[in-house]
C-alpha positions in Angstrom: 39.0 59.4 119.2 39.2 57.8 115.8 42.5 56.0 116.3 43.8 54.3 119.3 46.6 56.9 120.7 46.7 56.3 124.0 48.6 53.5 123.8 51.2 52.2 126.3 54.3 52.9 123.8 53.1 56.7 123.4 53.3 56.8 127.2 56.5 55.3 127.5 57.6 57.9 125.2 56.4 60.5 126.9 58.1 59.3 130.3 61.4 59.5 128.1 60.8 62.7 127.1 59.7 64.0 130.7 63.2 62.3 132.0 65.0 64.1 129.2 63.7 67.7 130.0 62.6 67.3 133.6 65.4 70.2 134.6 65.5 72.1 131.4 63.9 75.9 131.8 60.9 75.8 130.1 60.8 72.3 130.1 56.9 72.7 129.9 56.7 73.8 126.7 59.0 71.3 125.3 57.2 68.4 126.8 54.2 69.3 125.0 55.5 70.2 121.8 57.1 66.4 122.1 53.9 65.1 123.3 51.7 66.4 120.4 54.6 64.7 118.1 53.9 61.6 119.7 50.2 61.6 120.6 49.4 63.8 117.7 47.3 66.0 120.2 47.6 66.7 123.7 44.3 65.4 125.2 43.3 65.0 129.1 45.2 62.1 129.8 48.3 63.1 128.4 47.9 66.4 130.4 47.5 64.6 133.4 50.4 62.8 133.3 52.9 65.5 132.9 50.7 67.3 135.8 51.5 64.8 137.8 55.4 64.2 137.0 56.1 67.5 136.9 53.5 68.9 140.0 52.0 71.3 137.6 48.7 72.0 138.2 46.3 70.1 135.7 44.7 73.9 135.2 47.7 75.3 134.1 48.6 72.5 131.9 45.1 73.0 130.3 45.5 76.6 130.1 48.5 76.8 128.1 47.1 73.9 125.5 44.2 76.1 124.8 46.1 79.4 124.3 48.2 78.1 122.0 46.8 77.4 118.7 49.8 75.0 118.0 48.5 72.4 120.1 45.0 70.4 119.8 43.1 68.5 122.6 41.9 65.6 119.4 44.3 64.0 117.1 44.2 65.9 113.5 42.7 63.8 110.6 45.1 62.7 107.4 43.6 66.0 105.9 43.8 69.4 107.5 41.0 71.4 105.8 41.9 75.2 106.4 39.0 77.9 105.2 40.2 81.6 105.5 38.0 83.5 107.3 40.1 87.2 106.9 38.4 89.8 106.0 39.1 89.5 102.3 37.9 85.7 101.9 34.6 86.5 104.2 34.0 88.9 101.9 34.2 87.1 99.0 32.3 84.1 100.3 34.1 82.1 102.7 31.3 81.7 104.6 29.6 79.2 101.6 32.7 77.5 101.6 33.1 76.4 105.3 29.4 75.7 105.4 29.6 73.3 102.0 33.0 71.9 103.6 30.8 70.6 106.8 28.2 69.4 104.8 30.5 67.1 102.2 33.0 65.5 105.1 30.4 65.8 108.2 33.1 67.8 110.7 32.3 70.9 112.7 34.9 73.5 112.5 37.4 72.8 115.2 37.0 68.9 114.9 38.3 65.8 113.5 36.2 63.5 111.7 34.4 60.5 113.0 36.9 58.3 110.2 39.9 60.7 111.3 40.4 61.6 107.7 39.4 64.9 107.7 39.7 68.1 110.3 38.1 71.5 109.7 40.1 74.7 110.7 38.2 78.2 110.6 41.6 80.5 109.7 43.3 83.7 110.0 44.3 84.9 107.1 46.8 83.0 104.7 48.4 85.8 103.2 46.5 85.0 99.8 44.0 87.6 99.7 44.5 88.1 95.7 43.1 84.4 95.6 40.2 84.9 98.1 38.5 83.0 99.1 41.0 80.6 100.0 41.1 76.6 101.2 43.9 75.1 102.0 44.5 70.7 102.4 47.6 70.4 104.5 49.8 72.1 102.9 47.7 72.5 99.1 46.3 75.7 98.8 42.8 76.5 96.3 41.9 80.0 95.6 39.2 81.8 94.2 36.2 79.3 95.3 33.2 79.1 95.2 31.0 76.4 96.8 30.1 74.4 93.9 33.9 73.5 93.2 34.3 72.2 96.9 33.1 68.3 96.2 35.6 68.3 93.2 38.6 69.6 95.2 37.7 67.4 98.3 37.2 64.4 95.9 41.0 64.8 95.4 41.4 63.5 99.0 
């Protein structure tokens, strides 16, 4: 992991947050939306912890982490690359797109970056198909691309 996360303040914030939901229903859920605030992911560590104060099994824990597409087992980078990979944007080249994106910031889809700047997200659809294909940077979104543009737009962050 790029940045140090696991540090002793994150886990006293997590014990807070355990002792704060520990009867709640659901109280799961909430303690990992709370940890992925704090640790900015939810890795094995983390998971073990609230296994262990909550008598979860670790498998569980793990299983709901990975269903849920909220949650990430690696901290996310300053920049959240998104490429739309609906039927619309594959179409129309999304493809080129991801393939240039992994190339210019050396990330595999699904991962952060070595530096932590960047992460790479293959997406759903974004509800932009008029604009396909479609990139979004956090919360920026770039239409109608093609793979020559991608070092300019990337260049911006």
């Amino acid at each position: 992991m790029p940045r140090e996360i696991l540090t002793e303040e994150n886990f006293q914030s997590l014990e807070t947050v355990m002792e704060k939901n520990k009867s709640k229903k659901g109280r799961l859920m909430l303690v990992l939306h709370e940890s992925q605030d704090i640790f900015g992911c939810v890795p094995f560590e983390v998971q073990k912890k609230i296994s262990e104060s909550f008598n979860i099994p670790l498998a569980e824990i793990y299983g709901v982490v990975t269903f849920y597409s909220r949650f990430t087992l690696e901290p996310k980078g300053d920049y959240t690359i998104g490429v739309c990979m609906g039927t619309a944007c594959y179409v129309k080249g999304s493809q080129k797109i991801i393939d240039k994106v992994k190339n210019e910031v050396n990330v595999e889809v699904g991962h952060t970056s070595e530096d932590g700047k960047y992460s790479l997200e293959a997406t759903r659809c974004l509800g932009a198909c008029g604009l396909a294909p479609v990139l979004t940077v956090n919360h920026d979104v770039h239409g109608r691309l093609t793979a020559k543009e991608i070092s300019k737009i990337l260049a911006k962050y």
